[in-house]
C-alpha positions in Angstrom: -13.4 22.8 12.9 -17.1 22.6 14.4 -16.8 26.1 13.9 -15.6 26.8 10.8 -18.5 24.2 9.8 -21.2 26.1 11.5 -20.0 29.8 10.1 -20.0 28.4 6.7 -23.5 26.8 7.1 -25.2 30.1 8.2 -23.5 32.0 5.7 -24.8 29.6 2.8 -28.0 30.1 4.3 -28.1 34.0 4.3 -26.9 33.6 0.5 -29.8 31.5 0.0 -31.8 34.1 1.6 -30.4 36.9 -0.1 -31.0 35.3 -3.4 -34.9 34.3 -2.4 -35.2 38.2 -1.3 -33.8 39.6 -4.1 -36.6 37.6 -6.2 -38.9 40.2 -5.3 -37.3 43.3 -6.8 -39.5 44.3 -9.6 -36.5 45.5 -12.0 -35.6 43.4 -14.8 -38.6 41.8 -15.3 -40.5 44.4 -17.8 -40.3 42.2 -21.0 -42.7 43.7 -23.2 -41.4 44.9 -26.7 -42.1 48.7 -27.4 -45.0 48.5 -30.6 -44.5 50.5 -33.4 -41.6 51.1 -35.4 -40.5 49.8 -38.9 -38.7 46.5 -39.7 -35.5 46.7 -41.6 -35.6 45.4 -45.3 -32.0 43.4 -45.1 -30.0 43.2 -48.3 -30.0 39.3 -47.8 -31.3 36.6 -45.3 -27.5 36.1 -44.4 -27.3 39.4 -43.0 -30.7 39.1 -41.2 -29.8 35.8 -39.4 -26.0 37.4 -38.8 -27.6 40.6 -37.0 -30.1 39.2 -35.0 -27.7 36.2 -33.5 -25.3 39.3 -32.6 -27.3 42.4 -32.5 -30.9 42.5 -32.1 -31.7 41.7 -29.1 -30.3 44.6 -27.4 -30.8 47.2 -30.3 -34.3 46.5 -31.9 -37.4 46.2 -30.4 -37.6 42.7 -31.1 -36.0 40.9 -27.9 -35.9 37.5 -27.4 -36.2 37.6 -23.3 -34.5 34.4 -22.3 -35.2 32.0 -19.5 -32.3 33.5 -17.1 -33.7 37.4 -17.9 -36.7 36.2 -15.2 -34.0 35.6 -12.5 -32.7 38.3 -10.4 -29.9 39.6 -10.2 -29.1 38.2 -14.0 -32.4 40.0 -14.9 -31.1 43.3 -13.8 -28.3 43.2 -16.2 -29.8 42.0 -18.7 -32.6 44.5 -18.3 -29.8 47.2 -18.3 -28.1 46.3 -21.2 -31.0 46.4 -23.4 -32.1 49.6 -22.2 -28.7 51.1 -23.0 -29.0 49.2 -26.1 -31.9 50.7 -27.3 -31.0 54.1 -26.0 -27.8 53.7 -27.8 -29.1 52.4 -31.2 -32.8 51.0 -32.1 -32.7 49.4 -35.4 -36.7 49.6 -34.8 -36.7 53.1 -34.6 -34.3 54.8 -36.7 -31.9 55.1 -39.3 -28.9 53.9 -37.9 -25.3 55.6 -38.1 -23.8 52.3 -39.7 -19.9 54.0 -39.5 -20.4 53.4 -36.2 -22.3 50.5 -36.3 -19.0 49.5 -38.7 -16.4 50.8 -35.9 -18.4 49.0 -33.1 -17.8 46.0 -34.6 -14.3 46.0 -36.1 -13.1 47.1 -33.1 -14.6 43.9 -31.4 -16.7 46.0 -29.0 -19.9 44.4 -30.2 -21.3 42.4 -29.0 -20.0 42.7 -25.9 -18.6 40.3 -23.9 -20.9 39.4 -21.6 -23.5 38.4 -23.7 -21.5 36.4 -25.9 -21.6 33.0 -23.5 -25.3 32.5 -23.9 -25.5 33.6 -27.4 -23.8 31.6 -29.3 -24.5 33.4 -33.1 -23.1 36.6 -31.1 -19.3 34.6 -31.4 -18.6 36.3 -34.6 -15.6 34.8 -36.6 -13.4 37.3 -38.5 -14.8 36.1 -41.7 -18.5 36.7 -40.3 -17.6 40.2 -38.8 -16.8 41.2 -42.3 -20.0 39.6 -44.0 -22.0 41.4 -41.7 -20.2 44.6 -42.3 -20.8 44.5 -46.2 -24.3 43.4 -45.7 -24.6 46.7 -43.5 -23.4 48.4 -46.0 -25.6 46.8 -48.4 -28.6 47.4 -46.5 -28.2 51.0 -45.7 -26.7 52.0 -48.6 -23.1 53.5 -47.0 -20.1 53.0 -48.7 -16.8 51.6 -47.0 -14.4 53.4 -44.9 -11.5 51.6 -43.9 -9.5 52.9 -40.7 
């Protein structure tokens, strides 16, 4: 029992260190917003608020770093994930391809899992899902396809 006590202490200890250590990696901490770029004129306020609670953190260059994106090694995924946002789709940047956009999110792969337990307006209700479709539609002028 002594030890079993004594293992488990020194390995809670190496996890300690491990987590102190990995403090000091220098990726995921590069939180400044690219400049530049033009800001989307949404069809209404509804689809504004509806995007950026699901959407724009990761694919716009307006990110809202939070408090756990300083702490390693949530930093480095969250890091990650708004790189490959960005590279994926930059609503800052370009004109999106909204059928995608559409597809993306009927198909319930955005926004993804993982960021959906911190974000709360990223829990999209069927009902909301749809709004936000139409208002995507609205805003970029594409017309319905249904699958």
């Amino acid at each position: 029992m002594r030890l079993l006590r004594r293992t488990w202490k020194w390995v809670a200890v190496g996890i300690v260190v491990l987590l102190v250590a990995i403090q000091f990696v220098p990726y995921g901490r590069d939180h400044s917003n690219p400049t530049g770029g033009q800001p989307v004129s949404w069809d209404s306020p509804r689809t504004e608020q509806l995007m950026r609670g699901a959407c724009m953190d990761c694919h716009s260059n307006e990110t809202e770093w939070p408090w756990y994106s300083n702490v390693a090694p949530v930093s480095w995924l969250v890091q990650r994930d708004v790189e490959e946002g960005r590279d994926t789709l930059n609503l800052s940047t370009g004109e999106p391809e909204v059928q995608e956009m559409i597809e993306a999110i009927q198909e319930g792969e955005m926004p993804p899992w993982q960021y959906k337990p911190a974000h709360p307006g990223a829990r999209l209700s069927a009902s909301e899902k749809r709004e936000l479709i139409r208002g995507l539609q609205a805003t970029f002028g594409v017309t319905a396809q249904r699958p």
